[in-house]
C-alpha positions as CSV (number, residue, x, y, z in Angstrom):
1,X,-13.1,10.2,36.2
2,X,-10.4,12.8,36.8
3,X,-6.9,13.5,35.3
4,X,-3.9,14.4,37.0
5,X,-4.8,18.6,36.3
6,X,-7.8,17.7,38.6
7,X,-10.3,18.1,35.6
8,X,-13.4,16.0,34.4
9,X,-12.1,13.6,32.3
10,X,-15.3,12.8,29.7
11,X,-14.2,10.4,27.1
12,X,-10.7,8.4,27.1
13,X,-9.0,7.0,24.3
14,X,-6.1,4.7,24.8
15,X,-3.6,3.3,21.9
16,X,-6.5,3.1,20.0
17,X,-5.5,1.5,16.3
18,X,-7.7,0.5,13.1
19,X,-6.8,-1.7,10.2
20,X,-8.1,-3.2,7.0
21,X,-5.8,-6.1,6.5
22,X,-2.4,-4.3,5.6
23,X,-4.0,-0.4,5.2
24,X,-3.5,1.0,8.9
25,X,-6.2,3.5,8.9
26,X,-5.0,5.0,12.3
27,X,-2.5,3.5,14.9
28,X,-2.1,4.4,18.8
29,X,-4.4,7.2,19.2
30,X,-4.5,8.6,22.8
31,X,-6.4,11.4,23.0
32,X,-8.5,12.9,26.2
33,X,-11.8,14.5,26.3
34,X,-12.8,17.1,29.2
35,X,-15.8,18.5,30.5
36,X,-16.4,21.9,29.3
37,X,-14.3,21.9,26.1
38,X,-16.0,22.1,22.6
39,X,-14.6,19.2,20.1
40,X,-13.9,18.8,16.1
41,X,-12.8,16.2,14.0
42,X,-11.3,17.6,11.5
43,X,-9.3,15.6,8.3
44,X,-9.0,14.7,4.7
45,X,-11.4,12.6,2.8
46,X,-10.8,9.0,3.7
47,X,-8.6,9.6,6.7
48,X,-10.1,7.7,9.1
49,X,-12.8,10.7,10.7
50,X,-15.9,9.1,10.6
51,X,-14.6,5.3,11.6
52,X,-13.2,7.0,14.6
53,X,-16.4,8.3,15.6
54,X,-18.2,5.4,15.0
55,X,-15.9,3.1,17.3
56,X,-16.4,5.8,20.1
57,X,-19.8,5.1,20.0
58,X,-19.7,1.2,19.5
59,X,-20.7,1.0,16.3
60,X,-17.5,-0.8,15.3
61,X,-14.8,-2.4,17.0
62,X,-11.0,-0.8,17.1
63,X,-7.8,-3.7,16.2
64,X,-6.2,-2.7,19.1
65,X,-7.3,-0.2,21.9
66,X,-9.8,0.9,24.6
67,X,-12.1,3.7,24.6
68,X,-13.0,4.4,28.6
69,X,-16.2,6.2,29.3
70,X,-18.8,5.9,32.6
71,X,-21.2,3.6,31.5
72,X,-23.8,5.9,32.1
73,X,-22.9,8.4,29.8
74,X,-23.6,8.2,26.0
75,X,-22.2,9.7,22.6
76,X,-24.6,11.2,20.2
């Protein structure tokens, strides 16, 4: 997968959006992950950090959203 610079595109995250009945612990999240870049999540307690992480690895399911990875790769 490739993004309109030409690079690797690793992990996608489109209008991604979590919520606990009327808490909205995040809400359209479009971020882009490339190959050869280093990552952090970084946050305050209870913002959302971990729950993020565990819907990009299908651990969860996001309200609204998609997350678009080649189904041959895997998070860890």
């Amino acid at each position: 997968m490739y993004n309109v610079k030409g690079d690797v595109t690793m992990l996608k995250i489109l209008n991604l959006s979590l919520r606990y009945g009327k808490r909205i612990l995040f809400e359209n999240v479009n971020l882009e992950f490339t190959e050869g870049n280093c990552y952090g999540v970084i946050g305050a307690n209870g913002a959302g950090k971990s729950t993020l992480l565990k819907i990009l690895t299908g651990q969860i399911e996001s309200t609204t959203g998609e997350v678009i990875k080649d189904r041959n790769d895997r998070i860890s």
